[in-house]
C-alpha positions in Angstrom: 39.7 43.7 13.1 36.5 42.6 14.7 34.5 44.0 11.7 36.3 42.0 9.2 36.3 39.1 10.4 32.6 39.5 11.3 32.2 39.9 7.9 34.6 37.3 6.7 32.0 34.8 8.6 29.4 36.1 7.7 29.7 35.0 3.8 30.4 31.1 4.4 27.6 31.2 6.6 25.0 32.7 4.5 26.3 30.9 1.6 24.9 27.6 3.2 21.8 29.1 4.1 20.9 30.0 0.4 22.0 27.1 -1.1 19.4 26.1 -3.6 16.9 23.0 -3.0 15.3 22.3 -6.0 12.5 20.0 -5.5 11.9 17.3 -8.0 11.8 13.5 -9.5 14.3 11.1 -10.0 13.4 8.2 -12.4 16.1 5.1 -12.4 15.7 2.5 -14.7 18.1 -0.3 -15.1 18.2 -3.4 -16.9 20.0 -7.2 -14.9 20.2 -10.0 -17.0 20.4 -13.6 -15.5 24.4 -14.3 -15.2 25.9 -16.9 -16.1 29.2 -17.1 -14.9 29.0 -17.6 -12.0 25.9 -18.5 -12.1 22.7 -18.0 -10.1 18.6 -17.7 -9.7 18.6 -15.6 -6.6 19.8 -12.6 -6.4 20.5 -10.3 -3.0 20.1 -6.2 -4.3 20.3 -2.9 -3.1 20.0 0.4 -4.5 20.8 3.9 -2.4 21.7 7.5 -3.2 25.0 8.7 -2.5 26.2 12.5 -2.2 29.0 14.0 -4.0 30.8 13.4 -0.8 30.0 9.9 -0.7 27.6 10.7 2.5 25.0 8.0 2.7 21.1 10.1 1.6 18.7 7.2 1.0 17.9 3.5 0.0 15.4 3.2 -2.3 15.7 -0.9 -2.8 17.2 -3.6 -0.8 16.3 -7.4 -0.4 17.8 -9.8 1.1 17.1 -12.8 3.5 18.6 -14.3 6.6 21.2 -16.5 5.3 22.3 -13.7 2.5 22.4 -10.1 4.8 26.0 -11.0 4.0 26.3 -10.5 0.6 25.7 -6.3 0.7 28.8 -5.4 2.9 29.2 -1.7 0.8 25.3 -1.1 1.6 25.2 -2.4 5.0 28.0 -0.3 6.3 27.3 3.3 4.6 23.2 2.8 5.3 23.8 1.5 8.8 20.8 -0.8 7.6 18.4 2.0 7.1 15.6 1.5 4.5 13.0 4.3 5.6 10.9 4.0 2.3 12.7 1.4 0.4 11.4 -0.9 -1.6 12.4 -4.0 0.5 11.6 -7.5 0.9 13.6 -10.9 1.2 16.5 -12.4 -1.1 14.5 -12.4 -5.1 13.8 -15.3 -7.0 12.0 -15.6 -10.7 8.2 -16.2 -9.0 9.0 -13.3 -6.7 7.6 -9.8 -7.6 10.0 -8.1 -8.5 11.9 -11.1 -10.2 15.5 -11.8 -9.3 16.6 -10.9 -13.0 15.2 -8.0 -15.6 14.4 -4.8 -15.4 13.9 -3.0 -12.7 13.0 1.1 -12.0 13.9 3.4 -9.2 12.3 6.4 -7.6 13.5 9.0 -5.7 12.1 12.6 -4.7 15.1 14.4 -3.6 14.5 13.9 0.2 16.7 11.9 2.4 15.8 10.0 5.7 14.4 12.2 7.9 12.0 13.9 4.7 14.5 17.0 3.9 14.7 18.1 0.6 18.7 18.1 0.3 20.9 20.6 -1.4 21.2 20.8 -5.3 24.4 18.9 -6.7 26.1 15.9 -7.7 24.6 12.7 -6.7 25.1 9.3 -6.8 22.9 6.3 -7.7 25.0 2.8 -6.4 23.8 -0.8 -7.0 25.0 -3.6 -5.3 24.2 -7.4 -6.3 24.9 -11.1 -5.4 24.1 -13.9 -6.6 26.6 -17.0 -6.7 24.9 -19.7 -4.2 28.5 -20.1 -2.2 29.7 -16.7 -2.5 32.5 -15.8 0.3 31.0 -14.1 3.3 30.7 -10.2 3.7 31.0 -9.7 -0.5 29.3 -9.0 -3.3 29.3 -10.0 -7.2 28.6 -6.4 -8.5 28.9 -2.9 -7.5 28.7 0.0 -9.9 27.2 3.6 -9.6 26.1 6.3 -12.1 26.0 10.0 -11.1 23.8 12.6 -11.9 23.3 16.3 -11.0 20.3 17.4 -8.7 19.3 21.1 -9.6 16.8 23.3 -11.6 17.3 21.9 -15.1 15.9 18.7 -16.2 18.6 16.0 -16.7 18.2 13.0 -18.9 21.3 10.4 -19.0 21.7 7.1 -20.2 25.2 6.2 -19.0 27.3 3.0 -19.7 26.8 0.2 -17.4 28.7 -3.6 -17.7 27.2 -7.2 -18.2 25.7 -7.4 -15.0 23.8 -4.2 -15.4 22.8 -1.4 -18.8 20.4 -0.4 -20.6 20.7 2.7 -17.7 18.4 5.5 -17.7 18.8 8.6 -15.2 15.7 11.0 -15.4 15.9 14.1 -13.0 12.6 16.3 -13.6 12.7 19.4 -11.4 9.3 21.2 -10.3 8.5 24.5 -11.7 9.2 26.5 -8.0 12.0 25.6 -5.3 10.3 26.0 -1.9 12.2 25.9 1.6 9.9 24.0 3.5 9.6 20.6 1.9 6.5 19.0 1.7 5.5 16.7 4.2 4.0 13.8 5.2 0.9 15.6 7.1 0.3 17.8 4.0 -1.3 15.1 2.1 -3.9 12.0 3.4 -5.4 8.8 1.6 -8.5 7.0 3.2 -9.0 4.7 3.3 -5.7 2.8 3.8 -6.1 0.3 3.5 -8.9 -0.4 1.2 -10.6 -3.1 -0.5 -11.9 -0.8 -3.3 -11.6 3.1 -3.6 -9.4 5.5 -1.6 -9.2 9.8 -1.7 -6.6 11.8 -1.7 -6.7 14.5 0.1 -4.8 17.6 -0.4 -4.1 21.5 -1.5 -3.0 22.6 -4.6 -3.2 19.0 -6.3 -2.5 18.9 -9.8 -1.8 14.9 -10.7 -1.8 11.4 -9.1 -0.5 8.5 -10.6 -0.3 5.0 -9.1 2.9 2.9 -9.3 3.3 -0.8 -8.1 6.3 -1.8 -6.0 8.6 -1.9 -9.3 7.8 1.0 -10.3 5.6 0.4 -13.7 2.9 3.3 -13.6 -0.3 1.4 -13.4 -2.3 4.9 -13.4 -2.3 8.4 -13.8 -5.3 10.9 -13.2 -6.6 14.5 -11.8 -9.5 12.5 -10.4 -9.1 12.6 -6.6 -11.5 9.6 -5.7 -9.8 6.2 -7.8 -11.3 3.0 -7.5 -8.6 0.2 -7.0 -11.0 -2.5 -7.0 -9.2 -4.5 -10.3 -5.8 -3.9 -8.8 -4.3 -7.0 -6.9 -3.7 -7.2 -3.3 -0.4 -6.3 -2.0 1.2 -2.5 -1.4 1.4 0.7 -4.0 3.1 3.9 -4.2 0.6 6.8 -5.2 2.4 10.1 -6.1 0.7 13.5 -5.5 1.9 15.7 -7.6 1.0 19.7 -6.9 2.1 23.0 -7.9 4.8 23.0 -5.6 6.7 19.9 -6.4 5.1 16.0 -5.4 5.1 13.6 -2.5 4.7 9.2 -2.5 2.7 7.9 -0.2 2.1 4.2 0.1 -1.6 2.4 0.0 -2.0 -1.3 1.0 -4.5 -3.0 -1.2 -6.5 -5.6 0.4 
């Protein structure tokens, strides 16, 4: 009796510790036109990952200001406010970078909070969005979500979205190898960082780097690991490292 159910434990238990971790890109492009009804030129956002189990992984966006932390009641109780990484700033507007309206692109490496690679499945990209100037308090003009599956096999979806938000892309490009220990932030370095002109990256097994600005346009793309960033404008960047053994975003300040 004691064998068997040694056994019987055994399986569950071993079943987690396999479970596949497939390192990899998410690319999430989506497109907000200006409303008008109700109308607005602000707009409060914020953009997170989701399991299939609806457990909070990651925010990758959120803006808001001091008079509008309101308006994002789903984000602000599933995140518990947390925006390790995020893109994040105060409520948009049209001279704000990004703009309050248009089109906007997502990033996410498969990692959640704390820097784990999480387990391959079914995950969920959510948006929430307000705008109206005298919205009620603790809600939101728009909520929608679009699901894709995290795994081995390269995933491209362009899924429905509504007058508030389409023209949806979901791109998930796995790496070539699944590791177990994720990469980290200690495996790779840029100096300086900040610069005024030229950083290094530093690194093993670096195959690509490509520059991206806070909305995620790639300004750049090279094998070179000294760039000059002298004609880029001040303000912060993500670089992704890309190596044989998946890729890591760091951030660089430009002065």
């Amino acid at each position: 009796m004691r064998k068997a159910l040694f056994t019987f434990l055994l399986i569950p238990i071993f079943g987690v510790l396999l479970q596949a971790q497939s390192i990899g890109f998410l690319t999430f492009k989506f497109t907000q036109p200006q409303p008008t009804s109700p109308s607005g030129n602000k707009n409060v956002l914020a953009v997170w990952i989701e399991n299939n189990s609806g457990t909070f992984i990651k925010t990758r966006m959120r803006f808001w200001g001091n008079g509008t932390s309101d308006h994002l009641p789903t984000w602000k109780s599933i995140s518990s406010q947390n925006i390790v990484d995020a893109i994040s700033g105060a409520t948009l507007k049209s001279s704000t970078n990004p703009t309050a309206f248009g089109t906007k692109t997502i990033m996410w490496d498969g990692k959640d909070v704390s820097g784990n690679i999480v387990a391959d499945g079914i995950y969920t990209v959510w948006i929430e969005s307000s705008w109206e100037n005298n919205l009620a308090y603790n809600s939101h003009n728009e909520i929608i979500d679009f699901s894709f599956t995290k795994g081995p096999n390269a995933e491209h979806l362009m899924p429905n979205g509504d007058a508030y938000i389409n023209n949806v892309s979901l791109d998930w490009v796995p790496s070539a190898v699944s590791i177990s220990k994720p990469l980290s932030e200690a495996d790779f370095s840029i100096f300086p960082n900040p610069t005024n002109d030229k950083i290094k990256v530093l690194g093993n097994n670096i195959q690509e780097i490509r520059i991206y600005n806070i909305s995620g346009k790639m300004l750049l793309h090279t094998i070179d690991k000294d760039i000059d960033m002298s004609s880029f404008a001040v303000g912060m960047y993500l670089v992704k490292i890309i190596t044989k053994n998946g890729s890591f975003v760091k951030k660089v300040y430009k002065l």
